[in-house]
C-alpha positions in Angstrom: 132.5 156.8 12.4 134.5 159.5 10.3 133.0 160.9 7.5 136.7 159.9 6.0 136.6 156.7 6.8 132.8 156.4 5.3 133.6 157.2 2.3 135.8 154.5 2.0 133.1 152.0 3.2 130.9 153.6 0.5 133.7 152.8 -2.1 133.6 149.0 -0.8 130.3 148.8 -0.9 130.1 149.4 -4.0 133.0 147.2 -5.0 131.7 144.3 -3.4 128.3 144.4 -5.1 129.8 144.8 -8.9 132.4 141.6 -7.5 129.8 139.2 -6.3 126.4 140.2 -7.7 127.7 138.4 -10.6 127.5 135.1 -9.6 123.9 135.7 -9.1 122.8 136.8 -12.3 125.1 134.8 -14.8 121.6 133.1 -15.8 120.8 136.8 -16.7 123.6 137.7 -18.3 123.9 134.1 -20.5 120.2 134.6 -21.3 119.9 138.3 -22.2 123.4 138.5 -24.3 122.2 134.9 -25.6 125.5 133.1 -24.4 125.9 129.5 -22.1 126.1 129.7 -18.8 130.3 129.1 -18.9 130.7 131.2 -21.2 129.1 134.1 -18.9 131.6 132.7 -16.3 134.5 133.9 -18.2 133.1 137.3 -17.4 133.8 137.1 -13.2 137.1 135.4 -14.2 137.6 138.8 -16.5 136.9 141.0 -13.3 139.1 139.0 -11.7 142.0 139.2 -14.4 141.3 143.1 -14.0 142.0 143.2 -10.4 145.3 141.4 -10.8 146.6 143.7 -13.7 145.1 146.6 -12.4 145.9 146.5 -8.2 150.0 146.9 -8.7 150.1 148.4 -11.7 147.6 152.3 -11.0 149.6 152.0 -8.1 152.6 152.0 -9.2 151.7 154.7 -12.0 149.6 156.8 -9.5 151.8 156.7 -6.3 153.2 159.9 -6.3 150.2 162.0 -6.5 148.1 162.9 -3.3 145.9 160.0 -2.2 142.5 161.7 -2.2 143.1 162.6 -5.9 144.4 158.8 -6.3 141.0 157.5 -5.1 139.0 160.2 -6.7 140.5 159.1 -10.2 139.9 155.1 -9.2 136.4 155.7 -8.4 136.1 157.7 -11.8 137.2 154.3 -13.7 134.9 151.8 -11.2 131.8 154.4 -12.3 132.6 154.5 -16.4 133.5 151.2 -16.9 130.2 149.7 -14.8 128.2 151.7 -16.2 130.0 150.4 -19.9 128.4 146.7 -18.0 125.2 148.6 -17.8 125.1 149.2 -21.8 127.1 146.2 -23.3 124.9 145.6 -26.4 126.9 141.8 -26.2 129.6 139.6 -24.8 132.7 140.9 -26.0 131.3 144.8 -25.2 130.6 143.3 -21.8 134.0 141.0 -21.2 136.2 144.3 -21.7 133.8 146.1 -19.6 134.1 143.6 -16.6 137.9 143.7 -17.1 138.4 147.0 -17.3 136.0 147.7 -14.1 138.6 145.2 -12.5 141.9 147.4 -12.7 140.8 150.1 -9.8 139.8 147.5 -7.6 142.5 146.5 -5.7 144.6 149.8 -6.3 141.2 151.4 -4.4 141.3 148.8 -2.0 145.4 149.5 -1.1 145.1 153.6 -1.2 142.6 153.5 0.7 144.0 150.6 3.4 147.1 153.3 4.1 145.0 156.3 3.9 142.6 154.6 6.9 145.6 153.3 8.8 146.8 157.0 8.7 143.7 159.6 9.5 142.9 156.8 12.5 143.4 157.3 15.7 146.6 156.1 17.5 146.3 152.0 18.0 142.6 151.7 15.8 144.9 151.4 12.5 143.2 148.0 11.7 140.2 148.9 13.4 139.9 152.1 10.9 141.0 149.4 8.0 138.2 147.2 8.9 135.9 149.8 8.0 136.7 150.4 4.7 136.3 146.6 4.3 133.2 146.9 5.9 131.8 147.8 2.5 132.4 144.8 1.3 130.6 142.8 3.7 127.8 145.0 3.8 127.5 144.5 0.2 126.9 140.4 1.0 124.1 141.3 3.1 122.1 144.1 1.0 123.5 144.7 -2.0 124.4 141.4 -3.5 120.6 140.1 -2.5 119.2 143.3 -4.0 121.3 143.0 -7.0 120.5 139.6 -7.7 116.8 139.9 -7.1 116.6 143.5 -9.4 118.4 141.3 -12.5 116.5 138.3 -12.2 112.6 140.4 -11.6 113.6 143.2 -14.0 117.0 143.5 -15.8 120.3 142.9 -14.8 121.3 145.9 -16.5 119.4 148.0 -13.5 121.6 146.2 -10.9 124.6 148.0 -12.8 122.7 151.3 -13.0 122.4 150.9 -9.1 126.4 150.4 -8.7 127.1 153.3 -10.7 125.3 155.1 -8.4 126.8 153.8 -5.6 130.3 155.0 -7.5 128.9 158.5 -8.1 127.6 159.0 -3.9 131.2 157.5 -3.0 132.6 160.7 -5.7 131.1 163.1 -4.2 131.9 161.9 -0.2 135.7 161.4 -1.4 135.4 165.1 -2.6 133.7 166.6 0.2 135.1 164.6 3.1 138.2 162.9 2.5 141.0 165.0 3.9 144.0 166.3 1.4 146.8 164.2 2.8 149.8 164.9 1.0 151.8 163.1 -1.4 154.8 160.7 -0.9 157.8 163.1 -1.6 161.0 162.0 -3.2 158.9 158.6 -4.7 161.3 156.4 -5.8 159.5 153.9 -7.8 162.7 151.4 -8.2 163.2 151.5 -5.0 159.0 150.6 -3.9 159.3 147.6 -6.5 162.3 146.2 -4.7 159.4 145.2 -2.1 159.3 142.1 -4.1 162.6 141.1 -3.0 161.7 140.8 0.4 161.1 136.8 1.2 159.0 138.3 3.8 156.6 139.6 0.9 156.5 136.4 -0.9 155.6 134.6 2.5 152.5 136.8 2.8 151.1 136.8 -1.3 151.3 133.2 -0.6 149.6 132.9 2.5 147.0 135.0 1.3 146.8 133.6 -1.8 146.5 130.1 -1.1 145.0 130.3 2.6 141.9 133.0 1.3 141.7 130.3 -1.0 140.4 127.9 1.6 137.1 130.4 2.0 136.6 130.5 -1.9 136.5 126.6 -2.3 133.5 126.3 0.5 131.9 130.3 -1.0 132.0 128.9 -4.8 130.3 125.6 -4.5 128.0 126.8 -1.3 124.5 127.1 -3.3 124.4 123.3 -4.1 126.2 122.3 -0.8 123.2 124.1 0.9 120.4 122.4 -1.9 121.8 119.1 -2.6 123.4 118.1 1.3 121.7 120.5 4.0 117.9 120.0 2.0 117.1 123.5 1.5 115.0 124.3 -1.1 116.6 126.7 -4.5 114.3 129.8 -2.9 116.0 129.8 0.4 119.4 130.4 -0.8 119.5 134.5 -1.3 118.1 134.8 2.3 120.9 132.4 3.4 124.0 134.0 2.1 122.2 137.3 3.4 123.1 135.1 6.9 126.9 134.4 5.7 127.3 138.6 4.7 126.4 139.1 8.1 128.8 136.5 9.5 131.6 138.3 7.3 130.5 141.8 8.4 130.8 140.7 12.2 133.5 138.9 11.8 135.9 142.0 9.9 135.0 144.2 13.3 136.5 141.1 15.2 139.6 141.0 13.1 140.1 144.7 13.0 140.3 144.8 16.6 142.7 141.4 17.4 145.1 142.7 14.7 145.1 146.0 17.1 145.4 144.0 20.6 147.7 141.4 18.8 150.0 141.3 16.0 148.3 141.5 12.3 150.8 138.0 11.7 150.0 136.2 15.1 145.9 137.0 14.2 146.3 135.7 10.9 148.0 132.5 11.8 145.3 131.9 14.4 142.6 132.9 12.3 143.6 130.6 9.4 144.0 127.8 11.4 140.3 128.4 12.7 139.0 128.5 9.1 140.9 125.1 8.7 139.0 123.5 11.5 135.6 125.6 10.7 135.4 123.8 7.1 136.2 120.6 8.8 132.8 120.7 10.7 130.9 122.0 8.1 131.8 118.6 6.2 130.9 116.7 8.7 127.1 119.1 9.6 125.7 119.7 6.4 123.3 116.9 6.5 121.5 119.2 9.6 120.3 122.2 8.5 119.8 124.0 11.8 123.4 123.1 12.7 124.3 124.3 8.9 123.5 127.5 9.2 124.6 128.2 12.3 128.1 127.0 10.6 127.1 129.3 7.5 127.2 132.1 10.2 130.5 131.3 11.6 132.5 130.7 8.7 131.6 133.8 7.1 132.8 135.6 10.2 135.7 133.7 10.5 136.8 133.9 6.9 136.4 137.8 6.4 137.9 138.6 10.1 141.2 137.8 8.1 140.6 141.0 6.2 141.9 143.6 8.6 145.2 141.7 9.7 146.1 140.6 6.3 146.0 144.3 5.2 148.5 145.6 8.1 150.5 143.1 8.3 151.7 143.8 4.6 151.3 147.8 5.4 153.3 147.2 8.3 156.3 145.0 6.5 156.6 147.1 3.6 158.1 150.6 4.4 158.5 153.2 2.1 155.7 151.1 -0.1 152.9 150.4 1.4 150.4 151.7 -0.9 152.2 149.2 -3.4 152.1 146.8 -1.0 148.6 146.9 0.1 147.5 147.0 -3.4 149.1 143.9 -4.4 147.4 141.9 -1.0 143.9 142.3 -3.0 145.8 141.0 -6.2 146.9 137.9 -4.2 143.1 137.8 -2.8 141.6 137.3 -5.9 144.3 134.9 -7.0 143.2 133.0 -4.1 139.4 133.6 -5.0 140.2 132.2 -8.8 142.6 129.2 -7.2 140.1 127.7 -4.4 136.9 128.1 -7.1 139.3 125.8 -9.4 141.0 123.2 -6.7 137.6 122.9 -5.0 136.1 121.5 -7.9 138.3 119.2 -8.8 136.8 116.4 -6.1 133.5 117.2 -7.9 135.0 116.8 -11.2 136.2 113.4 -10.0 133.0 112.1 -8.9 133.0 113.6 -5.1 129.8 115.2 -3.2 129.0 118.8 -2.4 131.1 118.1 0.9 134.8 117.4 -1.0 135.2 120.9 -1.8 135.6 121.9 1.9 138.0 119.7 2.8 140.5 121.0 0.1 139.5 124.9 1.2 140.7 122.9 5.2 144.2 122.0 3.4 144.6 125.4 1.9 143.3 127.1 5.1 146.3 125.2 6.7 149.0 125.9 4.1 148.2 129.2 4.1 148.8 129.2 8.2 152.3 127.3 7.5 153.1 130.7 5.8 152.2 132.8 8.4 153.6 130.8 10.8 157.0 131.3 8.8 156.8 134.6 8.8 156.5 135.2 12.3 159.6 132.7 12.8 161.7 134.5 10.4 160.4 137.8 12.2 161.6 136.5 15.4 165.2 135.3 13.9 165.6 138.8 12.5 165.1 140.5 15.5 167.5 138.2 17.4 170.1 138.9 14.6 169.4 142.3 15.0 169.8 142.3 19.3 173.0 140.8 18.9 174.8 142.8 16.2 173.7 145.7 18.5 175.2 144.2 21.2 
């Protein structure tokens, strides 16, 4: 691997640990800042909130400077305000905190997608993409379970000590080892923004927004599916989604290199329509365990080999913006996160089993392929337009 391209996986490493780690130690947090349990759920919806503001908007503001000095800044912000999360003396201290750690988020994810796509070598673009995301993956295997483990043993103010240090190792690679591409010249900032008035763009912020969705409705409600369907006791559940971080770090290799051997939109379509039919089984094979894991595995891989070909495929239809572009892909990804957490628990709020919540993540799996499978046929009409005015 590049050193380059390391120091982006260190970056989403240490993203992905201050994103999910929280859902482990909300107990923690409720407990220590002596708040309920919901209440210290507003604090991942905060995070959340900061990722949306924050992805188009440093962007936008930040475009025009070099991208090492971009990510350099970003990963300034992700260090000050977790380590603000480490300190919060209460809830309010420690909402700001979470939203503010948000905002460099998805604008380090969308630098950092273009910078990859550009130091790689000639037809790894996704591959070199993948690796950045790697970091996140990799976080769902170690970090996340040693997160969770340091706040609920000792204090969950350690686990955010940890991630800061994770943001100050990923400083000094980006300094050392990240090469000094240059800058866009002649940035036109009106004329990025009119990426939004593309129908091609809108096709893929919905498809990722509602088809991601479909892995956030089974991911959200997966701790009692496991306990109260599949049998396995409360213990069992850190070393199990250690299983499903490794079915998402295999599986963003294997999308990385079918969005290089295929198109990013023809992988996406086929991969959404796999997580459809994935989630359909697992409602139907929770009851066994042996079989649930092995499904745990799978849809893991299945849902973050997405990653890679979502990423191109906006880098590759927004020219002349794709840092924009790429930045507002992670915004639609954690709309999708915050929309299939909510839909999937609507069947449970209605009196449905642990099961329900998989079949809506199927339909949005499915809606989110109708939009990919729109874009490719618009792709296809353009290019026939395109033939015959030539000819």
């Amino acid at each position: 691997m590049k050193k380059s391209l390391l120091t982006l996986t260190l970056g989403g490493l240490g993203i992905g640990i201050t994103e999910f780690v929280m859902m482990g130690l909300l107990p923690d947090i409720a407990k220590d800042l002596s708040i309920t349990i919901p209440q210290a759920g507003h604090l991942i919806s905060a995070y959340a909130l900061g990722v949306v503001i924050g992805a188009p908007l440093l962007v936008a503001i930040a475009g025009s400077y070099p991208p090492k000095k971009i990510l350099i800044v970003l990963m300034m912000m992700f260090t000050g305000f977790n380590a603000l999360s480490a300190f919060a003396p209460d809830y309010t201290t420690m909402f700001v905190a979470r939203l503010l750690a948000g905002l460099p988020h998805g604008a380090f994810f969308g630098v950092g997608s273009v910078v990859a796509s550009r130091i790689a070598d000639k037809g790894k673009e996704a591959q070199a993409v993948s690796l950045m995301f790697a970091g996140l993956t990799i976080a769902n295997v170690i970090g996340v379970p040693l997160g969770t483990f340091i706040g609920h043993n000792y204090s969950w103010r350690y686990t955010f000590v940890i991630i800061v240090i994770v943001g100050l190792v990923t400083l000094l690679s980006l300094k050392a080892w990240m090469p000094s591409l240059p800058a866009t010249k002649n940035r036109n900032l009106k004329e990025e923004l009119s990426f939004f008035k593309l129908p091609e763009a809108w096709l893929i912020i919905l498809m990722i927004a509602i088809g991601t969705g479909g892995l956030f409705s089974w991911y959200s409600y997966i701790a009692p599916l496991l306990t109260d369907v599949s049998g396995f006791s409360p213990d069992s559940i850190t070393y199990i989604l250690v299983l499903a971080g490794l079915g998402m770090l295999v599986g963003n290799f294997i999308g990385g290199r079918l969005a290089d051997k295929f198109s990013p939109a023809k992988a996406s379509v086929s991969l959404l329509v796999i997580m459809a039919i994935t989630l359909f089984v697992v409602h139907y094979v929770s009851g066994n365990q042996i079989v649930s894991l092995v499904m745990t595995f799978i849809t893991g891989a299945v849902a973050f080999a997405l990653a890679a070909p979502i990423q191109m495929l906006m880098i590759n239809t927004a020219k002349g913006s794709e840092m924009l572009a790429a930045s507002v892909s992670q915004a639609s990804f954690n709309i999708g996160n915050a929309l299939g957490a909510f839909l999937g628990g609507l069947p449970l709020a209605a009196g449905y089993d642990y099961t329900s919540p998989v079949w809506v993540g199927s339909a949005m799996a499915l809606t989110g392929a109708a939009f990919a499978w729109m874009l490719i046929s618009k792709n296809k009409r353009n290019a026939q337009l395109s033939y015959v005015l030539k000819n």
